[in-house]
N, C-alpha and C positions, 0 to 999 in steps of 0.2 A: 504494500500500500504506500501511497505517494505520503512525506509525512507534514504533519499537521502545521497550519499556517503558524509562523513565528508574532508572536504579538505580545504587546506590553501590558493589557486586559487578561487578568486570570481566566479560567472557563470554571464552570460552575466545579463543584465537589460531585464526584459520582454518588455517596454515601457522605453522612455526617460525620461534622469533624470528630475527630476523637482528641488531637494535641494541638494547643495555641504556643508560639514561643513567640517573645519580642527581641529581633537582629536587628543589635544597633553598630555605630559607627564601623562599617564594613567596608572595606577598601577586596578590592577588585585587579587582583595582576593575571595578566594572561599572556602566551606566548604560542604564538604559530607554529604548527607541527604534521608533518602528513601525517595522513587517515593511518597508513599501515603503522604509525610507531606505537599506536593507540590503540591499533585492532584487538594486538592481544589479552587487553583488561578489559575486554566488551564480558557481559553477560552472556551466555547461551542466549538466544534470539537479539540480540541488539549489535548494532554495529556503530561505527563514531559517527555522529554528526558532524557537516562540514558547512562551512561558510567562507565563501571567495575561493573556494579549491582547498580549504586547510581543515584541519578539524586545530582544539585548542584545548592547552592543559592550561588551569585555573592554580590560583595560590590563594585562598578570601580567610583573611583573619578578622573577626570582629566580637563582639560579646552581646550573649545568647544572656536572657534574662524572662521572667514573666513566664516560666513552666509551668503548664496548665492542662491537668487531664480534663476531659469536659466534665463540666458543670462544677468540679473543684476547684480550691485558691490556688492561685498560686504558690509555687515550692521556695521558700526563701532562701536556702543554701545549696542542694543540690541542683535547683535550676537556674543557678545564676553564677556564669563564669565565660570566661573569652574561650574561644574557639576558633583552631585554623585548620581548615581542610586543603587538602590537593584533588581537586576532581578533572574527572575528562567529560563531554559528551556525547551523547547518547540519542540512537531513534530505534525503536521497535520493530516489529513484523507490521502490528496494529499503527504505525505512521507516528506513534506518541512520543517525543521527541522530551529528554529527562538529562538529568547527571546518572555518572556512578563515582563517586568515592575511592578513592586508592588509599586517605587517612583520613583522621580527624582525630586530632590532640583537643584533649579537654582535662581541666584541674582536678574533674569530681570523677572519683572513681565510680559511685554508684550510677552517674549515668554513663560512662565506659561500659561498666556489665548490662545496664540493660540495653544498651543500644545495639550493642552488640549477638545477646544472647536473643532479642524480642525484633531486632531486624534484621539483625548479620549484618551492620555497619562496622568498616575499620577501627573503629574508634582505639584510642591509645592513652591512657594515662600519663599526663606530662606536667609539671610544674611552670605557669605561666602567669607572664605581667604584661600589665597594657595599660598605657597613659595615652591621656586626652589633652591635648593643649594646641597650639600653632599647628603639630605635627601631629599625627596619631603612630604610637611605637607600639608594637606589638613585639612579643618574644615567648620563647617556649624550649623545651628542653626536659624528653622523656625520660621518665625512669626505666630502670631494668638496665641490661649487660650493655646494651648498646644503645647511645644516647644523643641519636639525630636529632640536629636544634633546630631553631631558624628566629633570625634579628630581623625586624621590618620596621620601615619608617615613612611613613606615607606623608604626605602636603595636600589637602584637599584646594582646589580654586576656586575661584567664583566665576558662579554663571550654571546656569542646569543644561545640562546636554537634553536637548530635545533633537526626534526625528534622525537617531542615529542606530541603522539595522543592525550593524554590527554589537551596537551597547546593548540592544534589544536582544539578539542571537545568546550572548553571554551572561546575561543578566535572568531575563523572562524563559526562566527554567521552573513550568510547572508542575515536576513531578521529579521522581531519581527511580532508579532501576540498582534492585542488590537482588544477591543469592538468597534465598531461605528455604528452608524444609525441599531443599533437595530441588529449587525450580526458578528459576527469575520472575520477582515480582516487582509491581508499578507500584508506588506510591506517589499518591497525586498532593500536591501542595496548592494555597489561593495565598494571595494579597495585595494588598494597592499596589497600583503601578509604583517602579523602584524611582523616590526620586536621585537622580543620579546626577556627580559632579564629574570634570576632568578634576585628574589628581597628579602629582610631582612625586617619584619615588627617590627620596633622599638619601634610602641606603636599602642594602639587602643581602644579607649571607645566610643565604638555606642549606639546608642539607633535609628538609621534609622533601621535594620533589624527589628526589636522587636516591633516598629513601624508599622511596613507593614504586620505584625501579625504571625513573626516568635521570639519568645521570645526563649532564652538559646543559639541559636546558637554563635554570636557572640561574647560573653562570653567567647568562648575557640580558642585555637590555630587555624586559617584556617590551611588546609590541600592543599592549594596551592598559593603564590605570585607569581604573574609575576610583569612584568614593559614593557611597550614598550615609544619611544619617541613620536610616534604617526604617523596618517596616513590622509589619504582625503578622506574622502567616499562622495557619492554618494545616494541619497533616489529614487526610481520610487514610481509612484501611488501604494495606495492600493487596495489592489483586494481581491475581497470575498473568503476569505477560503473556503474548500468543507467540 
């Protein structure tokens, strides 16, 4: 199937939400890569998404806050902590076009295990800081034997990126694709359109990409900063990809 139009408008929820989380101050690095470097972390049924001939590995550190199973409060400690993932993209058999995950470092180990064990996300236990000022710095640095870090320091500008397909293609991801119970499943996310800035990347030494088993990329300039202040999304159930 041809896959679904790219657009800044969430689509409704198939089923009701079950998780609310509030991503704030989220900076956005990305860098150009052929389809095939990326084919092999696709799910069973999914293959990389491409835009202008390239598909793109992601870097988004920001802080996840406001954990909310439905109709429950909010979790004051385990649902609130900075978060940095490496994702690639993704399109379906069904045309549904998602991320998948290669990590995600987060402070709180109980949502490590549940993320993990109730989605089969990357997720990784790692000690991390993240300051707000002129700059947004982010930093992290896992435990256990081996202790792949990564320093980031972003500049957001002024002005909001409007009518840009490309910010749209890497941003307006509503759904991710992970393994569970033995099958690739969709999980659909909603939220207001991302407002989104250009941003100035002031420094960067990772070792989370190279980590997740993309070595050289994050080594050189990305080829795209955003920043948004952040948004509310929304999780439904997962459902078996086709």
């Amino acid at each position: 199937m041809q896959p679904e139009a790219v657009s800044a408008i969430a689509p409704l929820l198939p089923t009701p939400w079950l998780v609310s989380q509030r991503w704030r101050w989220v900076s956005f690095l990305h860098w150009r890569v052929p389809a095939g470097t990326v084919a092999p972390f696709m799910p069973r049924g999914t293959r990389p998404d491409e835009y202008d001939g390239s598909s793109w590995v992601g870097l988004i550190p920001f802080h996840l806050s406001a954990f909310t199973v439905r109709s429950g409060p909010a979790l004051p400690y385990v649902g609130s902590f900075p978060e940095i993932n490496v994702r690639l993209y993704s399109v379906d058999e069904a045309g549904r076009r998602g991320v998948v995950f290669l990590s995600l470092e987060s402070s709180r180990l109980l949502a490590v295990l549940g993320a993990r064990i109730g989605l089969g996300l990357p997720y990784v236990w790692a000690t991390m800081r993240m300051r707000v000022d002129t700059t947004i710095d982010y930093s992290s640095r896992r435990f256990g034997r081996r202790h792949p870090q990564t320093s980031i320091s972003v500049r957001p500008l002024p002005g909001a990126v409007e009518d840009d397909p490309l910010a749209d293609f890497l941003t307006a991801r509503w759904g991710l694709h992970t393994r569970l119970g033995g099958a690739t499943r969709f999980l659909r996310n909603t939220h207001e359109a991302w407002p989104l800035q250009r941003a100035e990347l002031v420094s960067l030494d990772d070792g989370l990409v190279a980590a997740a088993g993309l070595p050289g990329i994050a080594t050189r300039a990305p080829d795209s900063v955003l920043f948004s202040p952040g948004v509310t999304t929304r999780f439904a159930r997962p459902l078996r990809a086709v």
